[in-house]
C-alpha positions as CSV (number, residue, x, y, z in Angstrom):
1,X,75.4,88.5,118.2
2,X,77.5,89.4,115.1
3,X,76.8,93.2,114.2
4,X,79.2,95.2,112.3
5,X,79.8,97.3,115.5
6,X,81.4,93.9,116.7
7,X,83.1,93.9,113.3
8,X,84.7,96.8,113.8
9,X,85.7,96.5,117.3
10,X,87.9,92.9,116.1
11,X,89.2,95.0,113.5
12,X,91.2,97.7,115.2
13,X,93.4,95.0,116.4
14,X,93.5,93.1,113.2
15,X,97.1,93.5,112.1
16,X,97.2,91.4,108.6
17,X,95.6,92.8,104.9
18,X,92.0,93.2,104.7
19,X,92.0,91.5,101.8
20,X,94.7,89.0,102.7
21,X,94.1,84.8,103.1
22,X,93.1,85.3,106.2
23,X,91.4,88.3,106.1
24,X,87.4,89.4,105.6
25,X,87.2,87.6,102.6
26,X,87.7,84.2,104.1
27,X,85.5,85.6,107.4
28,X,83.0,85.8,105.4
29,X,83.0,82.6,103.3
30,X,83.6,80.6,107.0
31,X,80.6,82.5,107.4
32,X,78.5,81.7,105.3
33,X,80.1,77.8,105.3
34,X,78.8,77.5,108.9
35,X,75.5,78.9,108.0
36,X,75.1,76.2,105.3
37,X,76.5,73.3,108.1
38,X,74.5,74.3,111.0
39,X,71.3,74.0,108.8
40,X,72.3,70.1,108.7
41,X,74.1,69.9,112.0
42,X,71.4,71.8,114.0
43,X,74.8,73.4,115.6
44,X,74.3,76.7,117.7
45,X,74.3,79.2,114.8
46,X,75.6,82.1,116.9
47,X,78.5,80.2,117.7
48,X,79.5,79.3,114.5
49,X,79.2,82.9,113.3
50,X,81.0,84.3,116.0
51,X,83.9,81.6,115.5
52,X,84.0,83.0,111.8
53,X,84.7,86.5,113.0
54,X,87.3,85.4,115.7
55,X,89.5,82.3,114.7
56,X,91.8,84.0,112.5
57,X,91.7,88.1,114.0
58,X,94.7,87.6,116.3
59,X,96.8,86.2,113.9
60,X,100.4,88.0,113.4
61,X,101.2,86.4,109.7
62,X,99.7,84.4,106.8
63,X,102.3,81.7,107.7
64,X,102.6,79.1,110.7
65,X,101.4,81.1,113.6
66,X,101.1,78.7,116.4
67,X,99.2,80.9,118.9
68,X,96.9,82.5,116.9
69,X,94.0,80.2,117.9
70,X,94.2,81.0,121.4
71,X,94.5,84.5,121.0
72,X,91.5,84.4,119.1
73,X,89.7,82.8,122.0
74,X,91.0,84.9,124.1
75,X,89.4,87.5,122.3
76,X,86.0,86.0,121.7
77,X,86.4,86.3,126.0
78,X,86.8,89.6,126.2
79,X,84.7,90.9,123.3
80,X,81.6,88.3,124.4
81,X,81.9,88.1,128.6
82,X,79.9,90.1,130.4
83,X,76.6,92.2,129.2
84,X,74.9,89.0,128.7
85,X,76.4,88.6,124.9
86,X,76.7,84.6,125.4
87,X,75.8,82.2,128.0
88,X,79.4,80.6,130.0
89,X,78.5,77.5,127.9
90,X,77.9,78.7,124.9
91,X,81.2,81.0,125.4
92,X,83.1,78.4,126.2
93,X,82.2,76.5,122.6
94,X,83.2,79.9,121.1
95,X,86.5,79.6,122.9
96,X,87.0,75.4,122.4
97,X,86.5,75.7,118.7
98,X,89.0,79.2,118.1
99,X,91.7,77.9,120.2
100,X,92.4,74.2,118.6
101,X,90.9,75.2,115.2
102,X,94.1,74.5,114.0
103,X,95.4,71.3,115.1
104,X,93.6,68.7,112.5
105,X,91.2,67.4,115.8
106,X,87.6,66.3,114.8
107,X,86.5,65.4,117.8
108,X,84.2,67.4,119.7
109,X,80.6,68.6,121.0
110,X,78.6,69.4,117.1
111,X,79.1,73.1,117.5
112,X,82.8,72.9,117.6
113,X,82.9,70.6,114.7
114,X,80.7,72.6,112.4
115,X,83.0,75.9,113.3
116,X,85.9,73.2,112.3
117,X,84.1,72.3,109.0
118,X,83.8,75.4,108.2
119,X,87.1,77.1,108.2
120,X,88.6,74.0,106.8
121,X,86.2,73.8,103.8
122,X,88.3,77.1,102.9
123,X,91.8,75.4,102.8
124,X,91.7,75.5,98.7
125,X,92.5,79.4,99.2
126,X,95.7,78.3,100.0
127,X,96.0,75.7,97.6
128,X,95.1,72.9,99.5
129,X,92.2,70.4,98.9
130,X,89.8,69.3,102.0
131,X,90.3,66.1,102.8
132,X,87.0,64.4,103.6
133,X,88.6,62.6,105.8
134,X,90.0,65.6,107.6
135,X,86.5,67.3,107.9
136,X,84.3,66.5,111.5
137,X,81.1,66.0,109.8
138,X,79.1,64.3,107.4
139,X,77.0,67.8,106.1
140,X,80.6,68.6,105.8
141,X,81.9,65.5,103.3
142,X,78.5,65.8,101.4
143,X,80.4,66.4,98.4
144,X,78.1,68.8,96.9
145,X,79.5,70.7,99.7
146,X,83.0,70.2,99.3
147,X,82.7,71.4,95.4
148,X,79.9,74.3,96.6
149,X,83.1,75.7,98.6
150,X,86.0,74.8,96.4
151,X,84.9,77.3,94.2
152,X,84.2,79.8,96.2
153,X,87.6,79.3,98.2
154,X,89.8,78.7,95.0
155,X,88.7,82.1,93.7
156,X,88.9,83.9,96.9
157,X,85.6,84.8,96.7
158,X,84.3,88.0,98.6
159,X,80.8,87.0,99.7
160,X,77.9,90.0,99.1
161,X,77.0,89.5,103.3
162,X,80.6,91.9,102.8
163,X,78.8,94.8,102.0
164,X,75.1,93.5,102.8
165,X,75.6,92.3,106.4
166,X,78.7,93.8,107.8
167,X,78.7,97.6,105.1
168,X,81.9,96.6,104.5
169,X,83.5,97.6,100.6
170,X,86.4,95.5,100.1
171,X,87.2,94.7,96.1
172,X,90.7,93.3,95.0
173,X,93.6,95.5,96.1
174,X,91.7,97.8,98.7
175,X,92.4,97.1,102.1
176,X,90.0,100.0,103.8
177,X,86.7,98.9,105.2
């Protein structure tokens, strides 16, 4: 389950800005992306949130950083094994979807596509339009969707489940939790 203990324990390795491209803001917005897909999708909502959390936390730069996604799996394994967090299938989704989040694929078991979906429906952060075509699902290329997260990527939004979910304070500029 996604607490802000968990949060917290992601971020004391997290080595980029807080408040960077790839930082809480866009978390968040995966976040709440997946929440919005998974309604449509029926995808395993834990997953999804999870993946938001994990897909980017390993990453050592904002530019190419080819092993970033299975670091982040690697993560979600030692942060979610054990203690009965997540079943081994439900883990190994968690894992499937951080480590080839990156590679354009978009084809996959609905959970993974949905975690897929929703970190790409964030590209226009980086000034890059989703391409329907690109995205895995058809909640996903709804284009309501599409122009529902364009605006919240294009103005790097910071989502209220910031301070309202995970008590974290984050505006422009400030890159302490």
């Amino acid at each position: 389950m996604l607490t802000p203990a968990l949060l917290q324990e992601i971020l004391q390795g997290y080595l980029l800005p807080l408040d960077g491209i790839h930082g809480l803001g866009h978390w968040a917005r995966v976040l709440e992306n997946g929440r919005r897909l998974a309604r449509v999708t029926k995808a395993d909502l834990e997953v999804v949130e999870l993946f938001a959390v994990f897909h980017d936390a390993c990453r050592r730069n904002d530019d190419r950083d080819p092993g970033h996604g299975a670091r982040g799996a690697k993560l979600a394994h030692e942060s979610m094994v054990g203690e009965g967090r997540l079943s081994p299938k439900r883990l190994q989704l968690l894992e499937q979807a951080c480590q080839l989040h990156a590679r354009g694929l978009r084809e996959a078991d609905i959970t993974v596509q949905t975690c897929w979906d929703s970190d790409r429906l964030d590209l226009l952060r980086v000034g890059t339009l989703p391409e329907p075509g690109s995205l895995c699902t058809d909640a996903a290329r709804s284009p309501s969707m599409i122009a529902w997260a364009n605006s919240r990527a294009r103005s790097r939004e910071f989502p209220r489940l910031l301070i309202e979910e995970w008590g974290v304070r984050l505006p422009r500029g400030d890159a302490a939790p």
